[in-house]
C-alpha positions as CSV (number, residue, x, y, z in Angstrom):
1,X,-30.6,-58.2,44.1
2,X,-30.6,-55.0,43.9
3,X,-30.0,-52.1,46.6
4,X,-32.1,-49.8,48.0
5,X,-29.7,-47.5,48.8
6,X,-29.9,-44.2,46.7
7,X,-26.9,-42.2,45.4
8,X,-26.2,-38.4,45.6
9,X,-26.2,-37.2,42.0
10,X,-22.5,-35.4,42.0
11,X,-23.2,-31.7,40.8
12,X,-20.2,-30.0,39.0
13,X,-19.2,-26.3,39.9
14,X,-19.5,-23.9,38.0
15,X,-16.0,-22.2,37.1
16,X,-16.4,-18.6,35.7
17,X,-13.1,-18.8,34.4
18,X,-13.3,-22.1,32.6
19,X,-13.2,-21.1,28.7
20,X,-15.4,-22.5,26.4
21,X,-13.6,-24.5,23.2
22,X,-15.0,-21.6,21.3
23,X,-13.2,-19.3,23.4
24,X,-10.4,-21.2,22.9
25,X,-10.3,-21.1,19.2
26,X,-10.9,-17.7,19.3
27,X,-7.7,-16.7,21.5
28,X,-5.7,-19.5,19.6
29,X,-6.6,-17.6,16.5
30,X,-5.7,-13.8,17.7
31,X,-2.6,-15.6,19.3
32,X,-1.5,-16.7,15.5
33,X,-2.8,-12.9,14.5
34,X,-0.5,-11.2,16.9
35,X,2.6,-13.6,15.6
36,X,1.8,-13.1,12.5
37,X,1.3,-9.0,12.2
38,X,4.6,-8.8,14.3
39,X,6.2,-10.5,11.0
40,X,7.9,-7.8,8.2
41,X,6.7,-8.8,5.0
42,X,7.7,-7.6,1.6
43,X,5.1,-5.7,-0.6
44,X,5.1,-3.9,-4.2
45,X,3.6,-2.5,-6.8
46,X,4.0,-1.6,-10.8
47,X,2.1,0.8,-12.4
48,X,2.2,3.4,-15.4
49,X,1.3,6.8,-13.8
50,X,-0.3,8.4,-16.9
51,X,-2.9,5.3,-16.4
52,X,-3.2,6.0,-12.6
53,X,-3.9,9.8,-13.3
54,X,-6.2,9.2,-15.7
55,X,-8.0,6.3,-13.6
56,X,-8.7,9.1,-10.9
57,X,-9.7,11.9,-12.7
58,X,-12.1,9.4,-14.6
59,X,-13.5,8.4,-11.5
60,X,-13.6,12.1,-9.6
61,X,-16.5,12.5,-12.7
62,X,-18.1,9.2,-12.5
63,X,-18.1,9.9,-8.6
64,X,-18.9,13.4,-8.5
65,X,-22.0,13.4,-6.4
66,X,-19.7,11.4,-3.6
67,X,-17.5,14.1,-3.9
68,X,-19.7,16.5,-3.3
69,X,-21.2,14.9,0.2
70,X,-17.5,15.5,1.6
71,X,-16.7,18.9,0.7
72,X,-14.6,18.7,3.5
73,X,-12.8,15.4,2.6
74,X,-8.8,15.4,3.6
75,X,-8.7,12.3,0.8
76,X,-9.5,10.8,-2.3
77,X,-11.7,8.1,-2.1
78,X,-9.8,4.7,-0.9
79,X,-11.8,2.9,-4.3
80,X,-10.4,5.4,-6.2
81,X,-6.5,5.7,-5.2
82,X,-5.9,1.9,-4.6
83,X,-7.8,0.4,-8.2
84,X,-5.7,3.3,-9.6
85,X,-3.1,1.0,-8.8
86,X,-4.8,-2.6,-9.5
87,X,-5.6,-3.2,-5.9
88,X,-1.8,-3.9,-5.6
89,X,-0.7,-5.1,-2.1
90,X,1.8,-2.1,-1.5
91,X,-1.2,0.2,-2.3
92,X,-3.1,-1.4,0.6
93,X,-1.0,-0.6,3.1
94,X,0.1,2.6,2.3
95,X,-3.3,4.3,1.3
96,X,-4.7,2.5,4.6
97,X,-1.7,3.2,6.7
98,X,-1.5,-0.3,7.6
99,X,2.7,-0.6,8.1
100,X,4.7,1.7,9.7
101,X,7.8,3.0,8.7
102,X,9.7,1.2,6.1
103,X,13.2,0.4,5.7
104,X,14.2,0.6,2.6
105,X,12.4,1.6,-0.9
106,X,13.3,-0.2,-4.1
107,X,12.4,1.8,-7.2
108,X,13.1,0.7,-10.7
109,X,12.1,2.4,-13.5
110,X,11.4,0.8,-17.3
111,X,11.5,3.7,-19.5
112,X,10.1,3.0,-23.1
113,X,12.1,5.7,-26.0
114,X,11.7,6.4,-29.5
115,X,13.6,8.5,-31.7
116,X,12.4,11.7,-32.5
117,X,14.7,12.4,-35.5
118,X,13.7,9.8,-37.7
119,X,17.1,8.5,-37.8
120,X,16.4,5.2,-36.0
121,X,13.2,2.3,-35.9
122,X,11.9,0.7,-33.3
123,X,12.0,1.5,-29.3
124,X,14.7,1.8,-26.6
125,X,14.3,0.2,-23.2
126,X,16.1,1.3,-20.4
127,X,16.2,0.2,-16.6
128,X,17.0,2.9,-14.5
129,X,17.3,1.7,-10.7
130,X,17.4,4.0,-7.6
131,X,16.6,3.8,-3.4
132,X,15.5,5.7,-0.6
133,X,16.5,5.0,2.6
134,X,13.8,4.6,6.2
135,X,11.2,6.9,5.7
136,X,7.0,6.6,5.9
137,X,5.3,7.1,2.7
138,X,4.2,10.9,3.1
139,X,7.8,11.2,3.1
140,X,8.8,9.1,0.3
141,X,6.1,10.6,-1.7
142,X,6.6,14.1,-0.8
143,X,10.1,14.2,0.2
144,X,12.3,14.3,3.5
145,X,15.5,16.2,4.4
146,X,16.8,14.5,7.1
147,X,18.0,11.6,5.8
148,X,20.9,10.7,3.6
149,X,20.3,8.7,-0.2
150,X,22.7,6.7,-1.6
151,X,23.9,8.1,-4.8
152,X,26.5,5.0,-5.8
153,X,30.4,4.8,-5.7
154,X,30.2,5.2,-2.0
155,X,28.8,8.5,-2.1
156,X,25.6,9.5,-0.7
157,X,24.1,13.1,-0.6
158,X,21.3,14.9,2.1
159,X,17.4,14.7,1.0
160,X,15.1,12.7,-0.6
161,X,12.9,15.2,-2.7
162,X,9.7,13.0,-3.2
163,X,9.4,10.2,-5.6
164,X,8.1,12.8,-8.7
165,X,11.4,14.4,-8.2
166,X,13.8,11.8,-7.6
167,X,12.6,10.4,-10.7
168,X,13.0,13.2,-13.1
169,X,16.1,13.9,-11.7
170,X,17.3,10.1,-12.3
171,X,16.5,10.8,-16.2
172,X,18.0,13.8,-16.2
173,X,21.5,12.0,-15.1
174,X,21.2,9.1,-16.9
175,X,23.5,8.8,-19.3
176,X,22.2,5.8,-21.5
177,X,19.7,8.3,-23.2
178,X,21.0,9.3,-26.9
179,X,20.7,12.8,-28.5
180,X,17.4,13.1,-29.9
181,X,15.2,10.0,-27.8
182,X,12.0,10.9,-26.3
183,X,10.4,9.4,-23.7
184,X,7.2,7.4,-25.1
185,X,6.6,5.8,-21.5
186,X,7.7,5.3,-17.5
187,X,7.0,2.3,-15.5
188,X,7.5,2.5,-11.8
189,X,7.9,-0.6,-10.1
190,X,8.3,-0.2,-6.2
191,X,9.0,-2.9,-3.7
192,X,10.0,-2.3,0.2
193,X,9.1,-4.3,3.5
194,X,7.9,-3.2,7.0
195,X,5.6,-5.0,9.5
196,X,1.8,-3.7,10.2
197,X,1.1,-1.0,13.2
198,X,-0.6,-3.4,14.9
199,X,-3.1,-6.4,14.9
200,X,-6.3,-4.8,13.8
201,X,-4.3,-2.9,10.7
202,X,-3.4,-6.6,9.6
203,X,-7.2,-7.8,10.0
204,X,-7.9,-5.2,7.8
205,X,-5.3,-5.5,5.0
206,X,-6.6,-9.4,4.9
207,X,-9.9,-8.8,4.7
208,X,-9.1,-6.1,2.2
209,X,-7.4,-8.7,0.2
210,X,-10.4,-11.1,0.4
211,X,-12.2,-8.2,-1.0
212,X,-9.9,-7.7,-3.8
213,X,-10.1,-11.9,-4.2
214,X,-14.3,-11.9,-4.1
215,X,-14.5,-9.0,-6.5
216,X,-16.2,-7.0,-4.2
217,X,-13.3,-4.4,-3.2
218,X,-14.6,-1.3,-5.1
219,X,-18.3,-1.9,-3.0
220,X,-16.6,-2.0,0.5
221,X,-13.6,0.4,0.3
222,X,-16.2,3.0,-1.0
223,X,-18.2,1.9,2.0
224,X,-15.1,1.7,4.2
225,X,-13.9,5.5,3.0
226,X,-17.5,6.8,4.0
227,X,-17.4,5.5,7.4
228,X,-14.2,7.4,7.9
229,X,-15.3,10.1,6.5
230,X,-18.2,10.7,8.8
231,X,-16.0,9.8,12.0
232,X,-13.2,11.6,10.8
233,X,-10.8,9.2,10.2
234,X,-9.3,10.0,7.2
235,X,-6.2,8.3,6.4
236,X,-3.7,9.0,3.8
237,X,-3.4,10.5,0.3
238,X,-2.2,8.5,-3.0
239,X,1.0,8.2,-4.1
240,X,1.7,11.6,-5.9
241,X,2.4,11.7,-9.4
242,X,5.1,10.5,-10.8
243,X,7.2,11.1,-14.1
């Protein structure tokens, strides 16, 4: 038999503060972001930078009509500087200004020599290996005085000069070059680590690097250069040429 008696349907409260499992994710997520930005991570890059000029100037024609929107541009175009170097990671963060300061630079130049006498066949390879110490990458590219390099043996002298100079002045003291070699070709490999300035620099190096993975990178870091350009955000030049 059944009762009669009815029963008060309970009614829950409703907490503004209760998240949502979507909400969850989503701070789960920037939690793993922050932890992961606040790692240092290794990046480099190898290039040729007779290909890298030639890459830009290439594009400053096929791109002229860009160029000319933005007379007042304080950059190259991001699509141009960072394919100049094959969308390498270290050209990422350093045309975006997505790391801050980093510790050490590794450079390592492969220099490809013929004779010029006719006395010899073939090539000459040579490795020529140098470092800079903590500096941003204006100043490795440009040069900084107040710092000290390491010059090897224990010595170490005052000034980094920029990366065009340090290298010439590398093959200038190298002393693995014969009499009457010339130099057919440099390659510069460079390789540091740093961590990014902050969460929303790493968002934006990944989803730079899904770009670069989807084939789409040229589209959206013109479209991303644009955007800066018209709220005045421009960020920072190429790496200056080298050698």
């Amino acid at each position: 038999m059944k009762s009669k008696a009815t029963s008060k349907k309970r009614s829950k409260k409703y907490n503004p503060n209760k998240l949502t499992p979507a909400q969850v994710q989503a701070n789960q997520r920037q939690a793993e972001l922050r932890r992961e930005a606040a790692q240092e991570y290794e990046f480099s890059m190898r290039f040729v930078s007779k290909d890298v000029r030639d890459y830009i100037e290439a594009k400053k024609v096929e791109e002229a009509a860009l160029l000319e929107r933005f007379p007042n541009r304080l950059t190259i175009p991001y699509h141009f500087s960072i394919a100049a170097y094959g969308y390498q990671d270290l050209a990422i963060v350093q045309v975006l200004e997505h790391v801050e300061e980093c510790e050490k630079w590794n450079v390592e130049l492969t220099i490809t020599m013929s004779d010029r006498t006719d006395q010899y066949e073939g090539q000459l390879i040579i490795n020529q290996p140098f470092t800079a110490p903590k500096m941003n990458y204006f100043e490795f590219s440009e040069g900084k005085a107040d710092c000290y390099v390491d010059i090897g043996g224990g010595l170490r002298r005052k000034g980094w000069k920029g990366l065009n100079a340090e290298i010439l002045m590398a093959l200038d003291q190298n002393k693995n070059i014969p009499d009457g070699f010339g130099i057919d070709l440099i390659e510069v490999e460079i390789s540091t680590s740093s961590k990014f300035k902050s969460v929303s620099a790493y968002k934006e190096f990944l989803s730079v690097a899904e770009w670069v993975n989807s084939g789409v990178a040229e589209v959206k870091l013109r479209q991303l250069w644009i955007a800066d350009q018209i709220i005045g955000n421009g960020k920072s030049l190429s790496f200056g040429d080298a050698a």
